[in-house]
C-alpha positions as CSV (number, residue, x, y, z in Angstrom):
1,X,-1.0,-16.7,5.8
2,X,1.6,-17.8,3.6
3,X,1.1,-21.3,0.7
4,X,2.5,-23.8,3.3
5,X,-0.6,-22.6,6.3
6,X,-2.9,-22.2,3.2
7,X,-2.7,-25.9,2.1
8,X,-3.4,-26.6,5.7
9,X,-6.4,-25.0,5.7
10,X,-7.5,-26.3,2.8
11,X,-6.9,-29.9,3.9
12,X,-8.6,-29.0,7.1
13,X,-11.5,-27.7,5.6
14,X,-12.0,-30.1,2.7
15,X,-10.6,-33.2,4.1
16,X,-8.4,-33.7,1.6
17,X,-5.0,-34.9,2.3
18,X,-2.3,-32.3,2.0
19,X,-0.4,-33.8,-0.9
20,X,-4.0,-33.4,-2.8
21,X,-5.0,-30.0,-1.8
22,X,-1.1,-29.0,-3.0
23,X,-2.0,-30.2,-6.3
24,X,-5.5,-28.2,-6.0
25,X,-4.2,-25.3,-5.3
26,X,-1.5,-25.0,-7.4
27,X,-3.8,-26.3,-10.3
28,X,-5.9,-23.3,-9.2
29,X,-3.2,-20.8,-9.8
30,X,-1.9,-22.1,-12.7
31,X,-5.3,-22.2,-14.3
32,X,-6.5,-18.4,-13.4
33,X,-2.6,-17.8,-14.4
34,X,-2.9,-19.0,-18.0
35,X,-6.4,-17.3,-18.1
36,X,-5.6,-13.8,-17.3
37,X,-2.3,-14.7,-20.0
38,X,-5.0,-15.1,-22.4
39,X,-6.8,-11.5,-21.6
40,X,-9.9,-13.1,-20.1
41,X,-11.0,-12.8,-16.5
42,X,-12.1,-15.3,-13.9
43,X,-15.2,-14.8,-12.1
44,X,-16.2,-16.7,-8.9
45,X,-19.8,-15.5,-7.5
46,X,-19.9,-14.4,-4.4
47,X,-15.7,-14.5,-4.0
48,X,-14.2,-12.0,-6.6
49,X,-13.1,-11.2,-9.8
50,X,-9.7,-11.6,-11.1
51,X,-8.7,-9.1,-14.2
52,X,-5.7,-7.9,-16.1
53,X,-6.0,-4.2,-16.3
54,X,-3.2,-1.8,-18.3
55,X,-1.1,1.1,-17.1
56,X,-0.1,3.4,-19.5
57,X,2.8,5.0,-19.4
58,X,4.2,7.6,-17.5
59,X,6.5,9.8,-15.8
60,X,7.8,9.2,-12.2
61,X,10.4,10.8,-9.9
62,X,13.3,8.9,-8.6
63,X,13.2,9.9,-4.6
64,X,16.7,9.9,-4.1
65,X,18.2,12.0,-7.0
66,X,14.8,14.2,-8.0
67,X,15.3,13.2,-11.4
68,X,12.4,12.6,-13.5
69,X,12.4,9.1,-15.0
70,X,9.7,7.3,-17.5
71,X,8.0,4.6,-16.7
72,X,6.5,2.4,-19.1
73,X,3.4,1.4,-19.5
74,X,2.4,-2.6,-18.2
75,X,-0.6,-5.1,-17.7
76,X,-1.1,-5.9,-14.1
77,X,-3.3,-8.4,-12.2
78,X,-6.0,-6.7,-10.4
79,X,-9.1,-8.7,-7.9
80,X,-12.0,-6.8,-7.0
81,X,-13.7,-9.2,-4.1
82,X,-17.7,-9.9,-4.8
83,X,-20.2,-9.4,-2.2
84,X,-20.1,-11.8,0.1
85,X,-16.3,-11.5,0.4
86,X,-16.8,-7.8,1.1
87,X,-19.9,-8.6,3.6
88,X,-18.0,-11.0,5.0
89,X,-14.8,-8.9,6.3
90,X,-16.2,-6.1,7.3
């Protein structure tokens, strides 16, 4: 499902018109955006948790050349679903 089909759904499911749930969702993902910026997390019962965890740094391989390269360390976004995601795909 790519933005476009998800607005869709949203519209469908919410009744909203499409322009609107456009502006939801993108409000959405600006706002857990600026929050994981900030070092916090957001937490939706039941749906997941969104995080910013660190890598430290280390060493790789490049595969074509066999040389061993560093790589440094970086803060990644991680989600780890809640229950009744999990429940819900399985």
């Amino acid at each position: 499902m790519n933005k476009a089909e998800l607005i869709s759904a949203i519209a469908t499911e919410s009744g909203l018109n499409k322009a609107d749930s456009k502006k939801a969702l993108d409000a959405f993902i600006s706002t857990v955006s600026k929050t994981l910026q900030s070092g916090d997390k957001v937490s939706l019962v039941g749906f997941g948790t969104f995080a910013v965890s660190e890598r430290s740094a280390r060493t790789g391989i490049n595969p074509s050349t066999k040389a061993a390269i560093a790589i440094p360390a970086k803060k990644v976004a991680k989600f780890k679903a809640g229950a009744e995601l999990s429940d819900a795909i399985k």
